[in-house]
KOLKEGU-665637 format. One line per 2 residues: their letters; for each residue x, y, z of C-alpha. Coordinates in steps of 0.25 Angstrom, whole numbers. Each point is the difference from the previous one (the first is absolute). Example, Ala and Ser with C-alpha at 12.3 -4.5 7.8 and 13.67 -1.06 7.14 Angstrom:
2
AS	49/-18/31 ~ 6/14/-2 .
//
This chain:
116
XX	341/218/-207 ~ -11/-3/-8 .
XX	1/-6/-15 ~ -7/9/-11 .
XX	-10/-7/-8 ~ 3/0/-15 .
XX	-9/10/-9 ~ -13/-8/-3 .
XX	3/1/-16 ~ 13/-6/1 .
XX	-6/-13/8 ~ -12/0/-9 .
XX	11/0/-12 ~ 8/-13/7 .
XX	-12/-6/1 ~ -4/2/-14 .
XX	13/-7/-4 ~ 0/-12/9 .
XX	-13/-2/-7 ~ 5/1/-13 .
XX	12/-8/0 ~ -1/-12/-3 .
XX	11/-11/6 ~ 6/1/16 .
XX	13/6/-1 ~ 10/-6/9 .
XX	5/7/12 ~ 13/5/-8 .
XX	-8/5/-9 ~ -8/10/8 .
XX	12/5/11 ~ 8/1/-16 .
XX	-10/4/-10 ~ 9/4/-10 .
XX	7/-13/1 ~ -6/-9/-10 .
XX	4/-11/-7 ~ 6/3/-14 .
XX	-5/-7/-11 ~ 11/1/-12 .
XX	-2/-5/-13 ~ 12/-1/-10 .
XX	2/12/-9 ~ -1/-5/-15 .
XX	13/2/-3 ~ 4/-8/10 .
XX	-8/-12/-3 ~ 7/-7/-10 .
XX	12/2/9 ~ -7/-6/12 .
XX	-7/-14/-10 ~ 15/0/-4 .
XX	6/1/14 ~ -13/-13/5 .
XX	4/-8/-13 ~ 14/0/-1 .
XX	5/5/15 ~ 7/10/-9 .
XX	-4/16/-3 ~ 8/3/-12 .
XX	1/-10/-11 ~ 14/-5/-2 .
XX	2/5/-14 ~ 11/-2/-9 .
XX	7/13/3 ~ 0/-3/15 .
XX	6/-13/-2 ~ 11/8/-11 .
XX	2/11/11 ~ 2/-13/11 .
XX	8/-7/-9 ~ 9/13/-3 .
XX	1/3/17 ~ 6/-14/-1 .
XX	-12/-6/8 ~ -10/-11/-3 .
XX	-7/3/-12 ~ -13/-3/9 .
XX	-1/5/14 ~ -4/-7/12 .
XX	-13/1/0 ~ -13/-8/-3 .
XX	5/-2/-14 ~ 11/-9/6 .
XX	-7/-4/14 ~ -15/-4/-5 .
XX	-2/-6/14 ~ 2/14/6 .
XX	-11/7/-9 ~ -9/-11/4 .
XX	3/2/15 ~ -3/15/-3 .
XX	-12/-3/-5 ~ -5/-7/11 .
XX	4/12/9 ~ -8/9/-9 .
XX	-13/-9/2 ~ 3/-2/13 .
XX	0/16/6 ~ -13/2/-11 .
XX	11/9/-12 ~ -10/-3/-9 .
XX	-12/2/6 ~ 5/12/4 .
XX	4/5/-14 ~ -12/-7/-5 .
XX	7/-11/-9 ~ -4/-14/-3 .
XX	11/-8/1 ~ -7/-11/-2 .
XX	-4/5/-13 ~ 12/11/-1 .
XX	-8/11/-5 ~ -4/14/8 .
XX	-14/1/4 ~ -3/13/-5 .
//
């Protein structure tokens, strides 16, 4: 059985656009084209959160009320968290740099600010 050929616009059309773009995508790329990769940046209302959670290992600050509410639960006025393990945050810190979290959310951490 013989193949049909496309229509003549449709090719002119895909050559047109191979011409136009400008970087090879990869072989996943073309078999998937709505697969791409997803570049997310932190909302704003996450961000001090997020500096928070790269700083202190911790993404809620331990007030005094959450201590009193602890203390009241008969628990450690301080959880176990970077606050009493600041090894740990530094060990998280590392893991963030290492699989590229602030590159990804575009934040210095060097300098600990977002870059936009």
């Amino acid at each position: 059985m013989e193949q049909e050929k496309p229509m003549k616009s449709f090719t002119r059309l895909l050559d047109s656009a191979k011409k136009v773009t400008e970087h090879r995508l990869e072989d996943e790329m073309v078999k998937h084209p709505w697969r791409r990769p997803f570049n997310a940046t932190a909302p704003d209302a996450a961000k001090p959160s997020l500096k928070r959670d790269f700083e202190q290992g911790l993404v809620y600050p331990i007030t005094e009320d959450v201590s009193g509410a602890r203390k009241a639960a008969n628990l450690d006025p301080m959880p176990p968290t970077a606050h009493k393990f600041p090894e740990q945050a530094e060990k998280k810190r590392e893991i963030m740099k290492d699989i590229g979290t602030g590159k990804k959310l575009a934040f210095d951490p060097e300098k600990r600010v977002y870059k936009y």
